[in-house]
C-alpha positions as protocol buffer text, in pm:
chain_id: "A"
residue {
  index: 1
  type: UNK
  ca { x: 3439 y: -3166 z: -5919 }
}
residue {
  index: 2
  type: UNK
  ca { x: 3077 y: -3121 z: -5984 }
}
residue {
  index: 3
  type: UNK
  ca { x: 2835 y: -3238 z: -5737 }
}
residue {
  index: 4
  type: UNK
  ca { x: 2482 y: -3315 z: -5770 }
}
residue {
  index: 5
  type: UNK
  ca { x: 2198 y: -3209 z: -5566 }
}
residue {
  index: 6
  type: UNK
  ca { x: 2042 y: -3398 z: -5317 }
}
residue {
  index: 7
  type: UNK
  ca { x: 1718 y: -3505 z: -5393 }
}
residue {
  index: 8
  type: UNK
  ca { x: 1436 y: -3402 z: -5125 }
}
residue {
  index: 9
  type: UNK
  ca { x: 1383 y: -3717 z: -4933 }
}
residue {
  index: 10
  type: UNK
  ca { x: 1769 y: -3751 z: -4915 }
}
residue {
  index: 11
  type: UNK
  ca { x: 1872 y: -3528 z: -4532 }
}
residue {
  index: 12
  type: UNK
  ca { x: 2142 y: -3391 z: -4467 }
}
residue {
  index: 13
  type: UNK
  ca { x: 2059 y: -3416 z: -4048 }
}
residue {
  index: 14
  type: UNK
  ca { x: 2007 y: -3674 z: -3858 }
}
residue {
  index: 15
  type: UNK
  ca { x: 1970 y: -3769 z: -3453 }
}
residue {
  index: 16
  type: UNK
  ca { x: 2195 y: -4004 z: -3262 }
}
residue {
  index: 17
  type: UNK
  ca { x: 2169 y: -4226 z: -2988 }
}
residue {
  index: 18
  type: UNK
  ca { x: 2198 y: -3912 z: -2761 }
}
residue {
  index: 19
  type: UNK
  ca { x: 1908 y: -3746 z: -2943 }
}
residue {
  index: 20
  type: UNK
  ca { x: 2214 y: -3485 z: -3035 }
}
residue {
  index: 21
  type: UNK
  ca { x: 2151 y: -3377 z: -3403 }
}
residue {
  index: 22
  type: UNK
  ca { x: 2478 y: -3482 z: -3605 }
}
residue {
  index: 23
  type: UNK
  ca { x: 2475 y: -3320 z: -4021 }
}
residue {
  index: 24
  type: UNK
  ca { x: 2605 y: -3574 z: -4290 }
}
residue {
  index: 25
  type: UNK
  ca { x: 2948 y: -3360 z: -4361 }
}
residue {
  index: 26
  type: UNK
  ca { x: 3079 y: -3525 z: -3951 }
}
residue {
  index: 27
  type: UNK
  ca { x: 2924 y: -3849 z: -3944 }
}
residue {
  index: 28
  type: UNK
  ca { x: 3074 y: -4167 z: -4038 }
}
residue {
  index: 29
  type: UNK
  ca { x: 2959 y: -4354 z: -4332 }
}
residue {
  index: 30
  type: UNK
  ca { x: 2730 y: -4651 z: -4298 }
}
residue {
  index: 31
  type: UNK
  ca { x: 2517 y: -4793 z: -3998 }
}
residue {
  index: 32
  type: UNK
  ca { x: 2695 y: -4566 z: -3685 }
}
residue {
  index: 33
  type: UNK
  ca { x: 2347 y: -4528 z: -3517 }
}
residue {
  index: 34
  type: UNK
  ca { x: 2179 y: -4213 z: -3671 }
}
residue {
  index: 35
  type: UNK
  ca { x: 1822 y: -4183 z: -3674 }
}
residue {
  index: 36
  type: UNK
  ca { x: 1572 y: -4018 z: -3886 }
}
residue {
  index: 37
  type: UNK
  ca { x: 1466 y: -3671 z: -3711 }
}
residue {
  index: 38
  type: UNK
  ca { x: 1090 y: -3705 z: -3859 }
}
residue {
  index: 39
  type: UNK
  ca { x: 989 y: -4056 z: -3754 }
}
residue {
  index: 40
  type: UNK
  ca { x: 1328 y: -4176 z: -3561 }
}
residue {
  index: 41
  type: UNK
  ca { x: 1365 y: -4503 z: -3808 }
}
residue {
  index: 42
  type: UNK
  ca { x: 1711 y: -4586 z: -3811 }
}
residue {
  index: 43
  type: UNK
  ca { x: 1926 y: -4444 z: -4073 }
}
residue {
  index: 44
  type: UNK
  ca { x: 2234 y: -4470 z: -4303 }
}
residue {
  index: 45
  type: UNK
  ca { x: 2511 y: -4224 z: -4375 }
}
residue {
  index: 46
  type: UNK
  ca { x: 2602 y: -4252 z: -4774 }
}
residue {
  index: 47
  type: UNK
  ca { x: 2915 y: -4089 z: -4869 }
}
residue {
  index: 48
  type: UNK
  ca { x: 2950 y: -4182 z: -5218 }
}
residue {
  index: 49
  type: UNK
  ca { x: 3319 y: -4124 z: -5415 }
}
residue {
  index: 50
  type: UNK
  ca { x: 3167 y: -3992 z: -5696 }
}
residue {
  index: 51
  type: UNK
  ca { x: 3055 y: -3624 z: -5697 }
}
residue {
  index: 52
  type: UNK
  ca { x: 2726 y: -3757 z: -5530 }
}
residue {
  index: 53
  type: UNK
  ca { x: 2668 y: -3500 z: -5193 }
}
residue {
  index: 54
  type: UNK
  ca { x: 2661 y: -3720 z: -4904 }
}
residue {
  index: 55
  type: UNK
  ca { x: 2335 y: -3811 z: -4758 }
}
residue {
  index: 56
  type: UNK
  ca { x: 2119 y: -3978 z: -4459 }
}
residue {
  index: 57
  type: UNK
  ca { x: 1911 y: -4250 z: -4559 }
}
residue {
  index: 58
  type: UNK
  ca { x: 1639 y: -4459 z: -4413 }
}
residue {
  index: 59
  type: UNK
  ca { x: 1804 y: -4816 z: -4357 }
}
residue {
  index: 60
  type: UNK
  ca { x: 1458 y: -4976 z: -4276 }
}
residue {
  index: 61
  type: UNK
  ca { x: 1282 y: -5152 z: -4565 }
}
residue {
  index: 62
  type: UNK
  ca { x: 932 y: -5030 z: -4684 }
}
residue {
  index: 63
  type: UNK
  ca { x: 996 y: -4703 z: -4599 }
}
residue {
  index: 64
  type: UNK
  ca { x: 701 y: -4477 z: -4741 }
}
residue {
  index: 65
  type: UNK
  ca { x: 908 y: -4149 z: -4868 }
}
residue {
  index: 66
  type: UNK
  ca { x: 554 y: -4002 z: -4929 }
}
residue {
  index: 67
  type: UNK
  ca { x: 549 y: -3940 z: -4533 }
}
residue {
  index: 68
  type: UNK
  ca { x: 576 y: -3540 z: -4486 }
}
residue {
  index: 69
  type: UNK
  ca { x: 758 y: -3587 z: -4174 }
}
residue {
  index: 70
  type: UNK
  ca { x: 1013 y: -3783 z: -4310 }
}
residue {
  index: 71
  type: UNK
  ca { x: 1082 y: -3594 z: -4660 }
}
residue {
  index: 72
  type: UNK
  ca { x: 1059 y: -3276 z: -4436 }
}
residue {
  index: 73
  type: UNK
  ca { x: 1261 y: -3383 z: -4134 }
}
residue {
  index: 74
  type: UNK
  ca { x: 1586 y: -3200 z: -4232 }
}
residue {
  index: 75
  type: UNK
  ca { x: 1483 y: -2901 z: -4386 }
}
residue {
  index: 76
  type: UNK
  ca { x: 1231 y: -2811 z: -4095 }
}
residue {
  index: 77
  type: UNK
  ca { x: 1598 y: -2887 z: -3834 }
}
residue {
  index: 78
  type: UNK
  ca { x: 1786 y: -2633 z: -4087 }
}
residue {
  index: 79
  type: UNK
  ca { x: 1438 y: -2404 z: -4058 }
}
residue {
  index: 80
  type: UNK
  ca { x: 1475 y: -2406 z: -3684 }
}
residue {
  index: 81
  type: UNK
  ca { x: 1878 y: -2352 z: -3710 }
}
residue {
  index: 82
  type: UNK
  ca { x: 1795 y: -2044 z: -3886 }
}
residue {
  index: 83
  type: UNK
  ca { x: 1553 y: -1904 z: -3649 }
}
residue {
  index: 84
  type: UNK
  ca { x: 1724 y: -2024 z: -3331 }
}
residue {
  index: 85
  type: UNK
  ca { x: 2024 y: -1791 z: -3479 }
}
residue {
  index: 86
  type: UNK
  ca { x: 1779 y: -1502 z: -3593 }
}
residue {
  index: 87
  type: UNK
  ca { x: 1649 y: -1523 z: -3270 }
}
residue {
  index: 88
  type: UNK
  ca { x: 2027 y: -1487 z: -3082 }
}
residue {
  index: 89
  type: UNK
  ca { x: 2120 y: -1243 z: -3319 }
}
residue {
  index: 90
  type: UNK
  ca { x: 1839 y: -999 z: -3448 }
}
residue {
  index: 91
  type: UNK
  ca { x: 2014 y: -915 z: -3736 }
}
residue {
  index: 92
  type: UNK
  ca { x: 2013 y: -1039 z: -4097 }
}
residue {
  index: 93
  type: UNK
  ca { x: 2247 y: -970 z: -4377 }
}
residue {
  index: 94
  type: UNK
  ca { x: 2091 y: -879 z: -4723 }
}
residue {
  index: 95
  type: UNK
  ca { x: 2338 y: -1005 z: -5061 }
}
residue {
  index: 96
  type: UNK
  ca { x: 2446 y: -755 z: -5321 }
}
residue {
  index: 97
  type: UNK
  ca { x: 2152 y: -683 z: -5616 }
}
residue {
  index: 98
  type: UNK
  ca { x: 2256 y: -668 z: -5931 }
}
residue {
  index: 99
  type: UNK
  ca { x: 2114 y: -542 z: -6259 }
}
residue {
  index: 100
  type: UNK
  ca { x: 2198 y: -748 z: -6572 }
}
residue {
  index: 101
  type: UNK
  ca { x: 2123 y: -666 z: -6955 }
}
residue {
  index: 102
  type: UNK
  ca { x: 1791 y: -784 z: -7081 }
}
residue {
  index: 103
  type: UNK
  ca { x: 1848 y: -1138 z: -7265 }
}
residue {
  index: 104
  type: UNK
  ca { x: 2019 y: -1110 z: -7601 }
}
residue {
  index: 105
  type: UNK
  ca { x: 2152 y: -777 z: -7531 }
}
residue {
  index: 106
  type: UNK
  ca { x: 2571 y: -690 z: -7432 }
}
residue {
  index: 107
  type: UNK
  ca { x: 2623 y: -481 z: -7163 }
}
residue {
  index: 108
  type: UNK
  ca { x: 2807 y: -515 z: -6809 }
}
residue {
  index: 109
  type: UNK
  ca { x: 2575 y: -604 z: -6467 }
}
residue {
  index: 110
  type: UNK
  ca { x: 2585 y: -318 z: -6215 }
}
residue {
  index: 111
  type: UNK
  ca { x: 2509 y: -286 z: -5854 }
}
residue {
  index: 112
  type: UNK
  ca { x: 2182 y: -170 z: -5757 }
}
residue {
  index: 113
  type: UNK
  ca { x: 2191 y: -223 z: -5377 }
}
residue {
  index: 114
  type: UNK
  ca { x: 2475 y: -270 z: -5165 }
}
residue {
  index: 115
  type: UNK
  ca { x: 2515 y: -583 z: -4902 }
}
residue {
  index: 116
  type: UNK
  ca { x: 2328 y: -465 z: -4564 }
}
residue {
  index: 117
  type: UNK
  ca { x: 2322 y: -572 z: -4240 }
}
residue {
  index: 118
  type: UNK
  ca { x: 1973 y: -510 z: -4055 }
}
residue {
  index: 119
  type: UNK
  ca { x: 1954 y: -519 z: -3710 }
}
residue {
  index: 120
  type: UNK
  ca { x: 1600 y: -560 z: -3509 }
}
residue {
  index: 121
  type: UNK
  ca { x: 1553 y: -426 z: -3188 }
}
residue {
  index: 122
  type: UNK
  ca { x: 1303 y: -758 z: -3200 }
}
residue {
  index: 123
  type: UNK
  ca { x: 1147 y: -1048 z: -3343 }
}
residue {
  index: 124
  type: UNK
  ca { x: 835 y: -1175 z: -3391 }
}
residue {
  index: 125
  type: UNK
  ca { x: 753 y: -1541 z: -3532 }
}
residue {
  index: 126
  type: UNK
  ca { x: 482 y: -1634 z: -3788 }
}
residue {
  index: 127
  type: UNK
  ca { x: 282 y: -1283 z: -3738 }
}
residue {
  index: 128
  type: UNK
  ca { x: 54 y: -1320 z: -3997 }
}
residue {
  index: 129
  type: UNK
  ca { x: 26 y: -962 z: -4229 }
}
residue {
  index: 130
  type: UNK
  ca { x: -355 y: -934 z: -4370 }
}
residue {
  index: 131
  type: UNK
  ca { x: -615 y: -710 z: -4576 }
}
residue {
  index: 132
  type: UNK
  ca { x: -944 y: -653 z: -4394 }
}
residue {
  index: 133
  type: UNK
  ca { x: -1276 y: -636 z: -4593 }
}
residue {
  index: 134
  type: UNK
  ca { x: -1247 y: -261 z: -4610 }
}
residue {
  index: 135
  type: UNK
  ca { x: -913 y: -318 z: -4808 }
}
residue {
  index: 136
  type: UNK
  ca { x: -715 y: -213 z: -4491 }
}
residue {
  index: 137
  type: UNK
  ca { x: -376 y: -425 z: -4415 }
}
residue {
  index: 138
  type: UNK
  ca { x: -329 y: -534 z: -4061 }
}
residue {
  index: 139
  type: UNK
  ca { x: -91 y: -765 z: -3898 }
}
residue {
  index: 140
  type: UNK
  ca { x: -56 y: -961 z: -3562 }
}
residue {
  index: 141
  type: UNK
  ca { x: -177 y: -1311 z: -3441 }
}
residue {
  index: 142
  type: UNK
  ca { x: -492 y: -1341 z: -3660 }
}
residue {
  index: 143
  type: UNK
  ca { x: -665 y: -1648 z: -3436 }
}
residue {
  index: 144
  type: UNK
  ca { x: -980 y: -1563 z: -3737 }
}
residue {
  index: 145
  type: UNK
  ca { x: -733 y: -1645 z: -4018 }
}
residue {
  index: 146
  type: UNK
  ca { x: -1003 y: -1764 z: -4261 }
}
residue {
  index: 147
  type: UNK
  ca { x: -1203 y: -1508 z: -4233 }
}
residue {
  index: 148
  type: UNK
  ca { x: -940 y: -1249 z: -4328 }
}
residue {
  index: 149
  type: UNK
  ca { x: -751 y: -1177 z: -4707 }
}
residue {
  index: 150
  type: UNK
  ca { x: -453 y: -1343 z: -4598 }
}
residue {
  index: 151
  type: UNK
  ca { x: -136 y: -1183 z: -4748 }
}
residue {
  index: 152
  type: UNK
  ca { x: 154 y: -1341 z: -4624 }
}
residue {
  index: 153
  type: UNK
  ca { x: 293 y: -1457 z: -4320 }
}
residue {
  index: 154
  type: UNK
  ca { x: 655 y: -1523 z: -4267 }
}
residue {
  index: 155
  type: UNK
  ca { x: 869 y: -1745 z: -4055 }
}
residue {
  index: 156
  type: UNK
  ca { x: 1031 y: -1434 z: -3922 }
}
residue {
  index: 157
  type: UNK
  ca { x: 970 y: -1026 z: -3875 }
}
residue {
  index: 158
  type: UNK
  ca { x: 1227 y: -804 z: -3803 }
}
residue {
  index: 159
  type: UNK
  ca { x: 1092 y: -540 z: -3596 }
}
C-alpha cells in the first residue's frame, strides 16, 4: 500500500470540544467536533480508503488556506511536541550516517558515524548564535538582532 503525502494545509492535529488536542490516526471520521488549532473553525476528519493519509479539514466554506495560522497550525503543535519532550528529556538521538558511491559508480554504502544518544545537562530555546563586526561569533539572547551577522538560531541547544 502506497500512501501519499499530505499536502501542507491538510493537519494531522486538531482540538476538541475540551480544547484536548486529538491527531487524525484516533479520531473518528467526519463532523465529531474537532476544531482547527490555528483559527478554531470547525473541522472534518477525512479518512479516505484509498492510500490517501488521513487528514483534518476545515468544514467551513470560504476558508482562505493562504492564512499562516491555519496552514501552520499542526506543524507548529508537532514543533511544540518535540520541544515539550526535549525539554523532559535532555537528550536527543542522532541516526546512523552513511557514505554511498558517487552517482554512476558500484560500490557498497558504509557507516561513517554510529547512532548516538546525547544527553544535555540543559536546554536553552531559540538562543540566537551570531558574528560581531570584528568577525567574532557570539551567542545568547541578542535583543539587537538586526544589528548583528545573524548566523543561525535554532529551536533548541543542547548544552
Amino acid at each position: 500500500m502506497r500512501i501519499t503525502k499530505v499536502k501542507e494545509y491538510e493537519n494531522d492535529w486538531a482540538s476538541k470540544v475540551d480544547e484536548s488536542r486529538i491527531h487524525i490516526s484516533k479520531a473518528d471520521s467526519g463532523k465529531k467536533g474537532y476544531f482547527c488549532l490555528g483559527c478554531g473553525e470547525e473541522m472534518q476528519a477525512v479518512k479516505p480508503k484509498k492510500d490517501i493519509q488521513p487528514y483534518f479539514r476545515h468544514d467551513a466554506t470560504n476558508i482562505n488556506r493562504d492564512k499562516a495560522k491555519c496552514v501552520l497550525a499542526s506543524r507548529i503543535y508537532r514543533e511544540k511536541i518535540a520541544k515539550d519532550y526535549f525539554f523532559r528529556t535532555k537528550e536527543i538521538k542522532t541516526p546512523k550516517i552513511y557514505k554511498y558511491p558517487p552517482n554512476g559508480e558500484s560500490g557498497q554504502a558504509y557507516i561513517l558515524n554510529a547512532s548516538s544518544t546525547f544527553k544535555a545537562n540543559s536546554l536553552k530555546s531559540e538562543l540566537t548564535f551570531y558574528e560581531t563586526e570584528d568577525g567574532v561569533i557570539r551567542w545568547g539572547s541578542n535583543p539587537d538582532i538586526e544589528n548583528r551577522y545573524n548566523l543561525l538560531r535554532p529551536d533548541l541547544n543542547l548544552l
